[in-house]
C-alpha positions in Angstrom: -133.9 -41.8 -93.9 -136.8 -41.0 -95.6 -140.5 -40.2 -93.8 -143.3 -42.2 -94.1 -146.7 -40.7 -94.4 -150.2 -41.6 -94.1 -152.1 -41.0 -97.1 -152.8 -37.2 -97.5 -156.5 -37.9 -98.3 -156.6 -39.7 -94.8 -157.7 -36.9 -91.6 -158.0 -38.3 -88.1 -161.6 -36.3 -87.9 -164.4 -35.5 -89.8 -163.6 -31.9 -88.6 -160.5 -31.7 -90.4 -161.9 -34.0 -93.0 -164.1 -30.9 -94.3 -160.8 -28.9 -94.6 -159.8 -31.2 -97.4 -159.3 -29.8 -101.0 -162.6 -29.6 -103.2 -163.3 -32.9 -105.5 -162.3 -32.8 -109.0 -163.8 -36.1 -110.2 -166.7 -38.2 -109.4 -166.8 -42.2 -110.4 -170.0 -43.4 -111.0 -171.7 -46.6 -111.6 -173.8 -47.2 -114.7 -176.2 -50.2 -114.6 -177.4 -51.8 -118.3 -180.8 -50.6 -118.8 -182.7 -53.6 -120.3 -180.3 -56.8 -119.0 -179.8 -58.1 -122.3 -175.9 -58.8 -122.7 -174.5 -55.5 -122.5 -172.1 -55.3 -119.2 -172.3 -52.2 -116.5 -169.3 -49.7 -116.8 -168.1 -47.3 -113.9 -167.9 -43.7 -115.4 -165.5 -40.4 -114.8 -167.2 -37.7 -114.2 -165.5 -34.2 -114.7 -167.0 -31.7 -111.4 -166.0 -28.9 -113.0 -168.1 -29.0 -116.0 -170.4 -32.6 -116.0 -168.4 -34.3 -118.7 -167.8 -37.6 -118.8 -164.2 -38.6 -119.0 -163.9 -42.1 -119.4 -166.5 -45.2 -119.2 -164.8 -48.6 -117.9 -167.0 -51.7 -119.4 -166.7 -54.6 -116.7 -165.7 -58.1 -118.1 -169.1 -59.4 -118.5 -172.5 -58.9 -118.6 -175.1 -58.9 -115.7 -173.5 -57.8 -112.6 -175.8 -54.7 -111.2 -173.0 -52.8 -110.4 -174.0 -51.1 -106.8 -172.4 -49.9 -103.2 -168.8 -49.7 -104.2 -165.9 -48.2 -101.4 -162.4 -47.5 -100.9 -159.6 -50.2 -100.1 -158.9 -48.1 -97.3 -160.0 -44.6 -96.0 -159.5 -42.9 -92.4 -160.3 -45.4 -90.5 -156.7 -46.8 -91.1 -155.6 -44.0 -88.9 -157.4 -45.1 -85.9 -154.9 -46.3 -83.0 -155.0 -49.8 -82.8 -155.4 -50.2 -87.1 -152.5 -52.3 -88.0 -152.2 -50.5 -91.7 -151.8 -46.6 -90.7 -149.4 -46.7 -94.0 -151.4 -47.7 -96.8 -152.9 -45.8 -99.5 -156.4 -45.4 -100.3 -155.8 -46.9 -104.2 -158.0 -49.4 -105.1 -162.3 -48.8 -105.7 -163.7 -51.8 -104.5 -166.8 -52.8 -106.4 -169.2 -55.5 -105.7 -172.4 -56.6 -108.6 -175.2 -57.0 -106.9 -176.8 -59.6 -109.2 -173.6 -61.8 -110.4 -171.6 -61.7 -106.9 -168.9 -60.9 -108.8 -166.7 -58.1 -107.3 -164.1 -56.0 -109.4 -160.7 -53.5 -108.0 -160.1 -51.0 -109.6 -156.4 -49.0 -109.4 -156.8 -45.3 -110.1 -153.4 -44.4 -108.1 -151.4 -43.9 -111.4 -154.6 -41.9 -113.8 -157.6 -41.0 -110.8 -159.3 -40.6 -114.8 -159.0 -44.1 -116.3 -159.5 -46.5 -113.6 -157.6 -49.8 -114.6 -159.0 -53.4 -113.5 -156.4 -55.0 -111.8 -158.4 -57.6 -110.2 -161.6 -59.7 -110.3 -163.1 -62.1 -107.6 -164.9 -64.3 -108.7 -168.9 -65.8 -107.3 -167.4 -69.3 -106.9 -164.7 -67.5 -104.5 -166.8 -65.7 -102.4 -169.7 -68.8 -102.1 -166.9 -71.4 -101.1 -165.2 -68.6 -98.3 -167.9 -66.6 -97.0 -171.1 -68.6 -97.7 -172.6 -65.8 -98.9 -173.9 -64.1 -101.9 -175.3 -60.8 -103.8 -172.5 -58.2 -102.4 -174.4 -55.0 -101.8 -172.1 -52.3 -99.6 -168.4 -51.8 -99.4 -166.9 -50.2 -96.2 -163.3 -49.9 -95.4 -162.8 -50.8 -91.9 -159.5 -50.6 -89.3 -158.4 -54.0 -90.2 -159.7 -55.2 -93.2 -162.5 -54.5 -96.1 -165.9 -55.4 -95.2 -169.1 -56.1 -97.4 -172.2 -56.5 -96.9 -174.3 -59.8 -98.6 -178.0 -59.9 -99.2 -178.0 -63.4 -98.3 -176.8 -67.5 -98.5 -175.8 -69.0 -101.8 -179.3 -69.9 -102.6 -180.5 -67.0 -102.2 -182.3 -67.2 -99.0 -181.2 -66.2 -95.0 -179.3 -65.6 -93.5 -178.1 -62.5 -95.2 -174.6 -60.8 -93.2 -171.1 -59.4 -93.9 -168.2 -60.7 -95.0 -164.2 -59.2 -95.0 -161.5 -58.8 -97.7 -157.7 -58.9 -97.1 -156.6 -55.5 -96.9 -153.5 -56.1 -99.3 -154.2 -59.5 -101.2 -157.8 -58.8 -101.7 -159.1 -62.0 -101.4 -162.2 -63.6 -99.3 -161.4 -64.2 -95.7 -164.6 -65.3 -94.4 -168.1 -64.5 -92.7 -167.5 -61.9 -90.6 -170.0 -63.0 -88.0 -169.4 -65.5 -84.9 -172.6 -65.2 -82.9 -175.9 -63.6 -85.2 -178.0 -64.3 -82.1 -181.5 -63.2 -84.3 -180.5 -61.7 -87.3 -181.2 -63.2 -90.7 -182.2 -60.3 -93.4 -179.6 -58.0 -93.8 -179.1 -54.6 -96.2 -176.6 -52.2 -94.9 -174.2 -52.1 -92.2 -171.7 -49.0 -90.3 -170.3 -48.4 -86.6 -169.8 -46.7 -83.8 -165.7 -46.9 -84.0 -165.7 -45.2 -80.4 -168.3 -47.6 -78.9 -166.7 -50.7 -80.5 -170.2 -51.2 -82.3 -171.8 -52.3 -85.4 -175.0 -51.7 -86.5 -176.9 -53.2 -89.5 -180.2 -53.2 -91.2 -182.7 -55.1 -93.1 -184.0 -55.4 -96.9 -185.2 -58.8 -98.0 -184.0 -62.1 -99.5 -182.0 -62.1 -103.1 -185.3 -64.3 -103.8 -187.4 -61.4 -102.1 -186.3 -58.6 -104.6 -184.6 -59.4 -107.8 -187.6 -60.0 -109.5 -188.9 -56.5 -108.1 -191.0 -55.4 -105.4 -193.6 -57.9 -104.2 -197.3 -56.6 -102.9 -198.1 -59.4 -101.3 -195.2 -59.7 -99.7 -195.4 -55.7 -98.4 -198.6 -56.7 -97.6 -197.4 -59.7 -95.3 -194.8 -56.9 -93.7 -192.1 -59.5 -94.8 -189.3 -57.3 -95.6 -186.9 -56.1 -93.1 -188.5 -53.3 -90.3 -185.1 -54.1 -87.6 -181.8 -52.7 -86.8 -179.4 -55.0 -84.9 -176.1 -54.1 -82.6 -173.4 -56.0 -82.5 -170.2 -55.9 -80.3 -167.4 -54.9 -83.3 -164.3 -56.6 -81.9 -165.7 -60.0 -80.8 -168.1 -59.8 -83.8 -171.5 -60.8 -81.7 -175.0 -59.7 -82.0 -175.7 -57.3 -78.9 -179.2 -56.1 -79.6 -182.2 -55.7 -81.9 -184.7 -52.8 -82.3 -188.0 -53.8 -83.9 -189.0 -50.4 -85.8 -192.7 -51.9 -86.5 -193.6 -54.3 -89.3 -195.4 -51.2 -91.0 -192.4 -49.6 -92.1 -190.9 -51.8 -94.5 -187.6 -52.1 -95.6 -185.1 -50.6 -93.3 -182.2 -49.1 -95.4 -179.6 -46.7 -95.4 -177.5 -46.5 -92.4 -176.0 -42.8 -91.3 -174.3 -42.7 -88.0 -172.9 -39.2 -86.8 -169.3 -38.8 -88.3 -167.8 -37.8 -84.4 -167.1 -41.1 -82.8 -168.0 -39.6 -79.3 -171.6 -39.6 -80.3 -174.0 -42.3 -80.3 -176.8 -41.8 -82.6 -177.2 -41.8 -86.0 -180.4 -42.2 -88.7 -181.9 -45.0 -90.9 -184.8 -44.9 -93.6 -187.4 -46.8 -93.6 -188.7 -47.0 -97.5 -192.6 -46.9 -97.3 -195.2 -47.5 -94.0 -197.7 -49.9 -95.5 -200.6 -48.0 -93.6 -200.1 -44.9 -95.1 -197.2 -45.0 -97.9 -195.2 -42.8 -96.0 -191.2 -42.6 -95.8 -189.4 -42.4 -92.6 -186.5 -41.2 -90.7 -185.9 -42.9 -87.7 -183.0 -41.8 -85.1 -181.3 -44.6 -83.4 -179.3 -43.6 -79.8 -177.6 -44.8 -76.8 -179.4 -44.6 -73.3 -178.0 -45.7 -70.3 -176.3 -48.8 -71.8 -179.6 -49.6 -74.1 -179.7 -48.5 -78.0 -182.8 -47.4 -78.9 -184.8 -45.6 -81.8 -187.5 -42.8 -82.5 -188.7 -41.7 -85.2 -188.3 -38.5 -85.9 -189.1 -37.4 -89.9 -192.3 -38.4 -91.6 -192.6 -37.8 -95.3 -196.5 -38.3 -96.7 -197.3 -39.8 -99.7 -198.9 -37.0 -102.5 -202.2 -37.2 -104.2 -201.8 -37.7 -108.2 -204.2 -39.0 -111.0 -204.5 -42.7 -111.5 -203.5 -42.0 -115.2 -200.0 -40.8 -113.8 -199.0 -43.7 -112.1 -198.0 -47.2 -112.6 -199.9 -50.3 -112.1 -199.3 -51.1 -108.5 -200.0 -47.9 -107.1 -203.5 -47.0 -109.4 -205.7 -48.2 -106.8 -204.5 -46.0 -104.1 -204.1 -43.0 -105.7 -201.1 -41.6 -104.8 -197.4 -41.3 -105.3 -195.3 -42.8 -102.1 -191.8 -41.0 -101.1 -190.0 -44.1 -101.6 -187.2 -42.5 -99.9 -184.2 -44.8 -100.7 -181.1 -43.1 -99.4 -179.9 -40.6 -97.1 -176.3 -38.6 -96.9 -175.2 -36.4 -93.6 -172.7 -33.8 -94.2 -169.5 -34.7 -92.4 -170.3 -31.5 -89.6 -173.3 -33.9 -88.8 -175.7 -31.4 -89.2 -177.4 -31.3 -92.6 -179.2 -34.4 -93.4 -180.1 -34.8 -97.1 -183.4 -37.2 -98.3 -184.0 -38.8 -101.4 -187.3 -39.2 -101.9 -187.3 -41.3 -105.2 -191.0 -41.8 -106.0 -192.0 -37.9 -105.8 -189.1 -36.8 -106.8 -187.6 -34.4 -104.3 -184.2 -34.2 -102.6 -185.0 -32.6 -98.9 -182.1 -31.0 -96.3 -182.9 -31.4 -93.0 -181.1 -29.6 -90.3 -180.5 -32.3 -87.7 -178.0 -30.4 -85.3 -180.7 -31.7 -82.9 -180.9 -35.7 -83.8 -183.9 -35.8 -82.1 -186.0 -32.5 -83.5 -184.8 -32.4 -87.3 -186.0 -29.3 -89.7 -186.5 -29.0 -92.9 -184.6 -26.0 -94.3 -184.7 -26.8 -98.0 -186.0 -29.3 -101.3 -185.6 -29.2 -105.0 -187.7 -31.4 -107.3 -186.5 -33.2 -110.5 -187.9 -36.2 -112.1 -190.9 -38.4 -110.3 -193.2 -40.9 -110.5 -196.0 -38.3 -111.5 -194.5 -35.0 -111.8 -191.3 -35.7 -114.3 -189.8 -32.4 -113.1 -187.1 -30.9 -115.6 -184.1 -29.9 -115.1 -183.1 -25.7 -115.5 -180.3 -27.0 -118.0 -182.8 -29.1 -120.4 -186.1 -27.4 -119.3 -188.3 -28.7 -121.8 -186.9 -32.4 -121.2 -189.3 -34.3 -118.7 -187.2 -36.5 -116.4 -187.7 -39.8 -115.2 -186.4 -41.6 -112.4 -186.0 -38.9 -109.1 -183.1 -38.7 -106.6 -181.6 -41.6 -105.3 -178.4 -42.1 -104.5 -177.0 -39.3 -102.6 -173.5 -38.4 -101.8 -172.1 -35.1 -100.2 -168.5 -33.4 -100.5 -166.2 -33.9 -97.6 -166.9 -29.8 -96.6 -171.0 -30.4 -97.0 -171.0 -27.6 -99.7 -172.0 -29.7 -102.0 -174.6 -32.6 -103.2 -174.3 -35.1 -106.7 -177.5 -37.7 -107.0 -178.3 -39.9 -109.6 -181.7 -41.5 -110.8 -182.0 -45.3 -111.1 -182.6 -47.5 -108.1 -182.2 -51.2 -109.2 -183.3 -52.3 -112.6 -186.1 -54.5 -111.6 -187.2 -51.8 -109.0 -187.0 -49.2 -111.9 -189.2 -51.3 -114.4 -192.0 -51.2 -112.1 -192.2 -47.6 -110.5 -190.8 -46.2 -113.6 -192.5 -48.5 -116.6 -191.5 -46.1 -119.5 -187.9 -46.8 -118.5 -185.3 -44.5 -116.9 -182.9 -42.3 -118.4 -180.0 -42.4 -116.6 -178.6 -38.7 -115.2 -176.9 -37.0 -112.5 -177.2 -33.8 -110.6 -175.9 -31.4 -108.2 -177.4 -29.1 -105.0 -175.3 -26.7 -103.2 -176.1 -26.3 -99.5 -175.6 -22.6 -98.1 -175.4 -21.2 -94.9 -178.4 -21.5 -93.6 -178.6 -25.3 -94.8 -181.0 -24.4 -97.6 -180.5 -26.3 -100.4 -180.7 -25.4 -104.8 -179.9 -26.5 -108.4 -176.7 -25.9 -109.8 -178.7 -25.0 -113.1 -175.0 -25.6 -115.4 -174.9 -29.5 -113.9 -176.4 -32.3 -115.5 -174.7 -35.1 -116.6 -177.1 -37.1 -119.2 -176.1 -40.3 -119.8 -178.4 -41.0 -122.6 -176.4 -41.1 -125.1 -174.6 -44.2 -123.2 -177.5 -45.8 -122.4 -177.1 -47.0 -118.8 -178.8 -45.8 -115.9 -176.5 -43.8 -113.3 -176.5 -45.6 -109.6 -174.0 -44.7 -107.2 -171.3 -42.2 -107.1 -167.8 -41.6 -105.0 -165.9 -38.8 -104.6 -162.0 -38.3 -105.2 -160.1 -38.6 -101.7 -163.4 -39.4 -100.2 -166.9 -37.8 -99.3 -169.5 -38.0 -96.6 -169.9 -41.8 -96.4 -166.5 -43.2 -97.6 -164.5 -42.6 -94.5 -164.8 -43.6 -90.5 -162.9 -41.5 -87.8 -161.4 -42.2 -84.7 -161.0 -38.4 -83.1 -163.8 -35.9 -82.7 
């Protein structure tokens, strides 16, 4: 009788998790530069040298390819998941600007991902009620996405599941939202039975690009929100402060006995700082401090783009954040001065700085030590660590309407690598850089083979 197994890239902790054999191949998603017919493609990356292997072309144009996940991951080892013997096969990926979501089967060549499915915008408005899927998570019992907001556009914004082997739509994953209406990313607490979500703005808020006034007005999201996981109800909200705008990137610690984790907050409107906020448990009450504050830097009005002439000043724009599965080193992409920061956050509540490398930026257009006379544009954004935190891929484009206006000259799409040692300090791979100029498409977000820091869930410390 023969043995069923779970999937070999599937580990019951993120402890055994960084045991796991070193990534060969990277997928990324590359977004059309100028939105004028050409479709997005999702690239394979070679680690070992930075070549491109393969470029898949979706169907059609205009989908702002973005978050995209695993069918399954870890999580599916967890004791009460009812599919401990499937197989993480499928990339799930969700366009941002068409609601449009395409799976992918790289089981049978991990180098030429094949389309095997599409879902289609109709689907998921008539199912879910819902539109603009951002993030992909695989969960214990199904696939969840996140949704930027209703069919028109508007609130409330929320997450929605996919069947685990069909694929398709099952619904809006909320039954009570108590307050919440915007909505950006989402994670859990598997060991607490909690969710926990965050806030951008409206579809109508941000695909034309970032509003002024509307930073200004402290209308984008500044909240987190708890919910209980099983009965899918809203629990809790924490208010961050209407200053810090746009409340992102969700990162809770990987060991499901702890209960705190960290969010970003893009730029306070009082001082164009980035923050780092750390959100805990206390005596039954989930909280939040903040704990990392990034300034803004000086530059010459000549160096910068329209919107930010008049203050004179470049803005961190810090826009995504990766912690190493160990949850100790917690990396920072600060996309408007570009710089990619480690922080050593052993202590969630008293983080250190141990290391930064600078490429790209708003004003300084850092080069890279493998094209040193090139000036980049575009800086770190989205971040992604190996499954042993040894090592650190980040691309350069942010969302295409974002990009126009912090980045007006365009952006040249490209991808680069850190390695973190010992002592959590952090440097350039100086033979790594993936230029995807010759494509034409800007570089967005990247997954690892067999999974990396914030693919997979785990059950066990």
């Amino acid at each position: 009788m023969a043995l069923v197994q779970p999937d070999p890239t599937f580990y019951p902790s993120a402890r055994e998790a960084m045991l796991a054999p070193r990534e060969e191949l990277a997928y990324v998603a590359l977004l059309d530069t100028a939105g004028d017919g050409r479709p997005d493609g999702l690239a394979t990356i070679d680690l070992s040298d930075g070549s491109i292997v393969n470029v898949h072309d979706m169907s059609v144009p205009g989908d702002e390819l973005h978050h995209f996940g695993w069918n399954v991951c870890s999580a599916a080892l967890c004791p009460y998941a009812p599919h401990p013997h499937v197989e993480r096969r499928y990339l799930v990926v969700p366009g941002l600007r068409s609601s449009r979501i395409y799976i992918f089967d790289v089981k049978d060549d991990p180098w030429h991902p094949r389309l095997v499915k599409t879902i289609e915008p109709e689907t998921i408005f008539a199912k879910t009620g819902y539109s603009r899927p951002h993030t992909v998570h695989c969960g214990t019992d199904a696939i969840y996405v996140s949704a930027l907001g209703n069919v028109d556009g508007d609130t409330p914004g929320g997450v929605f599941t996919l069947d685990h082997d069909t694929f398709e739509p099952k619904g809006r994953w909320e039954a009570d939202r108590g307050t919440q209406k915007l909505h950006y990313d989402f994670w859990w607490h598997l060991g607490h039975d909690t969710m926990i979500t965050s806030e951008w703005g409206t579809p109508n808020q941000i695909e034309a690009g970032p509003s002024l006034e509307l930073l200004v007005g402290r209308e984008y999201g500044h909240k987190l929100h708890l919910w209980d996981l099983t009965k899918r109800r809203h629990l809790q909200e924490i208010d961050l402060g209407d200053q810090h705008q746009m409340t992102l990137e969700l990162r809770p610690a990987h060991d499901p006995t702890k209960t705190y984790g960290f969010v970003n907050t893009v730029i306070n409107v009082e001082d164009l700082s980035a923050n780092i906020f750390t959100w805990y448990l206390e005596d039954g009450v989930w909280k939040a401090l903040k704990t990392i504050t990034i300034p803004a830097e000086p530059a010459p009005a000549d160096l910068l783009p329209e919107p930010l002439k008049q203050f004179g000043a470049v803005p961190p724009l810090v826009s995504d954040i990766s912690l190493t599965l160990d949850d100790r080193t917690l990396l920072v992409s600060c996309w408007g001065t570009g710089e990619l920061k480690a922080y050593d956050v052993s202590d969630p509540f008293a983080p250190r700085e141990t290391g930064s490398v600078r490429l790209g930026g708003i004003a300084r257009r850092d080069a890279h030590p493998a094209a040193p006379e090139r000036a980049l544009n575009g800086g770190p954004q989205m971040v992604e660590a190996s499954r042993d935190g040894r090592r650190v891929y980040f691309t350069n484009s942010l969302y295409r309407s974002w990009d126009d206006v912090f980045y007006p000259d365009g952006i040249s799409g490209w991808m680069a690598k850190v390695d973190i040692a010992d002592d959590g300090s952090i440097s350039l791979d100086p033979g790594f850089f993936v230029d995807f100029a010759a494509d034409g498409r800007r570089a967005h977000q990247i997954r690892l083979q067999g999974g990396d820091s914030s693919s997979d869930s785990y059950c066990f410390p």
